[in-house]
Structures are given as structure tokens and as C-alpha cells.
KEVORO-593447 format. One record per residue (C-alpha): x, y, z. Coordinates in steps of 0.2 Angstrom, whole numbers, plus 5000, padded with zeros to 4 digits. Layout:
BEGIN
XYZ;...
//
This chain:
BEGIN
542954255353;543254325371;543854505371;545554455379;545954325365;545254475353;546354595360;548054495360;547554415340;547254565331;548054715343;549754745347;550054915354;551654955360;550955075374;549455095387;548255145373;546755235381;546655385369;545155295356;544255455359;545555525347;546055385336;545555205335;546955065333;546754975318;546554795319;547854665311;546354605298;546154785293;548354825292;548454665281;546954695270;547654865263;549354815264;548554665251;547554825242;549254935240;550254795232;549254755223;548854925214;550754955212;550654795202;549354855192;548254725196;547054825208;545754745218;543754785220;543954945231;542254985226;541454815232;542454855247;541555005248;539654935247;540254795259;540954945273;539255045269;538054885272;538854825288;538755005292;536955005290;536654855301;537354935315;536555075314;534854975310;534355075295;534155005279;535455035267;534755125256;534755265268;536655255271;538055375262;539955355261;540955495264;542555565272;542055675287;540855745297;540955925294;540555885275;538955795281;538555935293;539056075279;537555985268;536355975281;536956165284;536656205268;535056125263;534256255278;533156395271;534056555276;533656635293;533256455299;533456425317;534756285322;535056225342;536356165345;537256115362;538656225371;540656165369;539956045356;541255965344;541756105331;541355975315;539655975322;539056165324;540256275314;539456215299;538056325303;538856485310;539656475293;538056495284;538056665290;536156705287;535456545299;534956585318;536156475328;535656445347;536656375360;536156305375;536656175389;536755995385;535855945399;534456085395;534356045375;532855975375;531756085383;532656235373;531856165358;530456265354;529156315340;530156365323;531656275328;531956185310;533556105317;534356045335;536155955331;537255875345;538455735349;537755585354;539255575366;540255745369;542155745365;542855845378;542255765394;541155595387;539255675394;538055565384;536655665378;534855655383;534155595365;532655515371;532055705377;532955785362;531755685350;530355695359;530555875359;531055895340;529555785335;528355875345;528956045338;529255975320;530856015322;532255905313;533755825321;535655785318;536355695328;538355615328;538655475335;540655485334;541155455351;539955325351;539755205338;540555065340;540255045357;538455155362;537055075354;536555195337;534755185333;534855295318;533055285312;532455385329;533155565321;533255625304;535155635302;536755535308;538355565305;539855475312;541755455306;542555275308;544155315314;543755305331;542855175338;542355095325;544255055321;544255105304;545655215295;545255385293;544455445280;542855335282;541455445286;539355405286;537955495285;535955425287;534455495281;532855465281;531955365266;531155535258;533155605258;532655735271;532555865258;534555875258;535255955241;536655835237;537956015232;539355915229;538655765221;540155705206;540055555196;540055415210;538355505216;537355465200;536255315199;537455215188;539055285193;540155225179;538755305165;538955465176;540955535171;540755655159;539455795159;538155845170;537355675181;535755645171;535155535185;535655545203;535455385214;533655365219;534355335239;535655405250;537155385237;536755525227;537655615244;539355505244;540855605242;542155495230;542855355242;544455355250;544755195243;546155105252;545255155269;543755085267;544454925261;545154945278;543454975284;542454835277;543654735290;543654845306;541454865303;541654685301;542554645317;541154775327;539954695324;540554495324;540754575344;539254665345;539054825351;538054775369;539654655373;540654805367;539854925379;539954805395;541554795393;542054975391;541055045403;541554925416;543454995414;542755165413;541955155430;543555035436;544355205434;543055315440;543155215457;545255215459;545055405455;544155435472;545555365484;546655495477;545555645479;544855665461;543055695455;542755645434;541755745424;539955675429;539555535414;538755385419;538755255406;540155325397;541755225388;542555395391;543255515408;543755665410;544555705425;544755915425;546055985432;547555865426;547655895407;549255945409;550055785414;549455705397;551355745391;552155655405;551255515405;551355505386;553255495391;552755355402;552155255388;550355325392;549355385379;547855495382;547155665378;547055835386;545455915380;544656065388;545856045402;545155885406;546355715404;545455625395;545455445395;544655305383;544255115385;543855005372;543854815368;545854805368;545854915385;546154775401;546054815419;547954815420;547754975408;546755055420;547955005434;549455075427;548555225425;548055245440;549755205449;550455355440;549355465447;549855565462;548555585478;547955765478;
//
């Protein structure tokens, strides 16, 4: 299906929607899929919320290219980072980048006896050293959309036997996610991915990454429904054992959204965000401003003109001030004329 045919079948914002960077619009196969789930649970006839579950988690893993075994179902990144946090031996030394997304570091400062470094994004690989056990960064940064420079972040880490985490949150769904190059993902749905909230992943590696599953409950145990009562005599033998209970109604959501991702693919995704994002970058120049430098990003940041995200949200414009940068996102429903009407808003500096 083309992305414009996509765009007016399963999306039908009543704004300029260019704000995905916050929160993804859900598609119409995801609206009626829980709409069907709802009802049918007030009638007492539930569906398979669970099936709906292992379905979202599988696709998941496809798009990450990991098996699924390696895959866990959660609710949030900040949980995932908190275990990852918390499987650290204490007065470990975690790296992570400056202005990062607060899901993505605080997890570690709260630990209290870890040794948390910051440094520049664009100097995080080389301030990787020996006894670093951890660097943990954003694929693609919140505030201002700078993509990271995993390929020296890994190198680095590998070449110090040093471990890393990376979220991929402001980029799955449209940046390419090889998960098996680094130890840990993690990634909500909610954004790009078009998922509801609630819907959050986490990848390991096949040994489990020496991760003690802390809040491990019944769904965590090998055979989930032999696990209710008591302590969990046996705990999945993959990644499972470190899903948090599902959020049910989202991912039956979920399995739809993942499912339309990836029926597009994340290449054509990416050609076709990028190319409005740099639409943008280009009208920006006539009018005397200069983006945040982030080339090959779905996401700019112009700084400087945060406060005009009210008005223009007024103006059936919406799009996010962050760090004092406007903020604006493209994604598969996003069409030149978007971009346009943003721009024609803008006054000349």
C-alpha cells in the first residue's frame, strides 16, 4: 500500500500532527481491534489478550532482528533500565550521554552506590574506557533528534568489555534496530511504533545478560498459569521471566500497530520521514533559522522557538517544545502539505 493511500485508510487526524516524538496516532486497525477487546470483556466473553501478547512480542522481535526468545514484554522504559540498574554490582561504573532522556539514566543515579559519568554524545565513544561495566544512551535523542554514533559506541564497549544499553525509542519504527549488535534494548511502543501506551520491550542477549529478574510475578514463570500461587518454582528459561504483567487491552492494540510497521517496513518508513524532515530543514533556511545539526533524523529541532509551540497548537498545529527547541516529528501519515503549513506559519527572523 503507498503511504498516502495508508495515511488517509487508517489515519484521520483532525490537526497538522507532527508531534510522534511524543505520542504516536493509533491506526484505525489498532482503534477497532480494542474497541472489539472491550466489548467483549464487559460481555463476559473475553478474547485471547494473551495470544495478543506473544503475537505483539514476535513481530517485535522481527523488527528488531532477534530471535524471540530474547524478547520481554513490559510497560516502560524506566522499569527496564531500573533492572538493568539493578543487576550492576555496586560501585560499578555506568556512561552515559549528557541531556539524555530521564527514563534512560536516572535509573542509575538512583542506585546511589554506582559511579555515573556523563559525557557528550558526540564524544561517548571514546569516553568508554577500561572498568566501564556499562555505557546507556538513546539511539536517537529526545530533545533535539541527534542520532548517536552506535557503530563507535560498540566498538568501544566491546573493546573494553564493557556492556551496552541502548533505547531505541525515538527510533524504532522508522531507524533501522539491529538489536543483536549491543546487549540491551529497550523501546516503548507508543511512539513510532503506533502502539497504545503501555507497551514497552526489552532485548537481551541469549545467556540473559546476568539480569536478576526483581520483579519477576506469575506471568514470569516458565508455565505461567502453574505459577499463581507461592513462590515461581520455575522461571522462563528466555527472556519472559523479565515481562512485567501485560497491559492487556494495549497490546491487543499492539499486535496491530507492529503489524502495520512492519507490512511497510522500516527502510520505506525511513525514506519517507527523513525526506520531510529535510523538506523542513531546507524551508527553515529562507527564514533565518538554523536546526539542531541531525542528519538522517525523522525529528528537528529548531532552538530558539519553543515558545510558539502554544500558538501553533492554537492553529491546529501540534508539536512539542523541548529544551527550548520546537520540536517537530514526521512520520508515515506526515505529507509535504504538513510541512508547508508549518512552515507558512513561521515568521522570517
Amino acid at each position: 500500500m503507498e503511504l498516502d493511500s495508508l495515511a488517509r485508510s487508517e489515519f484521520a487526524p483532525q490537526t497538522t500532527y507532527l508531534n510522534t516524538a511524543s505520542t504516536g496516532l493509533l491506526p484505525a486497525r489498532t482503534v477497532a481491534a480494542m474497541g472489539e477487546a472491550v466489548a467483549a470483556s464487559a460481555a463476559g466473553a473475553p478474547t485471547d489478550m494473551f495470544g495478543d501478547v506473544e503475537t505483539a512480542r514476535a513481530t517485535y522481535a522481527r523488527l528488531a532482528g532477534v530471535p524471540v526468545r530474547r524478547v520481554a514484554a513490559g510497560a516502560s522504559v524506566a522499569v527496564y533500565a531500573g533492572l538493568v540498574a539493578a543487576s550492576l554490582p555496586e560501585g560499578a561504573e555506568v556512561l552515559v550521554a549528557e541531556a539524555d532522556f530521564s527514563s534512560v539514566v536516572n535509573p542509575f543515579h538512583m542506585r546511589g552506590d554506582l559511579k555515573v559519568r556523563t559525557a557528550p554524545l558526540d564524544r561517548l565513544a571514546e569516553a568508554v574506557r577500561p572498568g566501564t561495566a556499562l555505557v546507556a544512551v538513546s539511539a536517537v535523542q529526545s530533545a533535539d533528534g541527534r542520532i548517536a554514533g552506535l557503530a563507535a559506541i560498540r566498538e568501544a564497549a566491546r573493546a573494553h568489555g564493557t556492556r551496552t544499553l541502548v533505547d531505541v525509542s525515538q527510533g524504532a519504527g522508522w531507524y533501522p534496530v539491529d538489536a543483536d549488535a549491543y546487549d540491551f534494548t529497550v523501546t516503548v511502543g507508543f511512539k513510532w511504533l503506533t502502539t497504545p501506551r503501555g507497551v514497552a520491550f526489552l532485548t537481551v542477549p541469549d545467556d540473559l545478560g546476568g539480569l536478576n529478574p526483581i520483579f519477576a510475578g506469575w506471568v514470569a514463570g516458565e508455565h505461567p498459569w502453574d505459577s499463581c500461587y507461592g513462590p515461581v518454582e520455575e522461571l522462563a528459561h528466555c527472556a519472559r521471566r523479565f515481562d512485567e504483567s501485560p497491559a492487556l487491552f494495549s497490546y491487543t492494540g499492539a499486535r496491530h500497530s507492529l503489524a502495520l510497521v512492519e507490512e511497510l517496513g522500516t527502510e520505506r518508513i525511513r525514506a519517507h520521514n527523513t525526506a520531510l524532515a529535510d523538506r523542513f530543514r531546507a524551508g527553515l533556511a529562507p527564514l533565518g533559522y538554523e536546526p539542531v545539526a541531525a542528519p538522517g533524523s525523522a525529528i528537528v529541532a529548531v532552538p530558539g522557538l519553543g515558545h510558539r509551540q502554544e500558538e501553533l497548537s492554537r492553529a491546529g498545529i501540534e508539536l512539542s517544545n523541548r529544551a527550548g527547541n520546537l520540536r517537530a516529528a514526521f512520520h508515515f501519515y506526515t505529507s509535504a502539505e504538513d510541512v508547508d503549513r508549518l512552515l507558512d506559519l513561521l515568521p522570517a527572523r
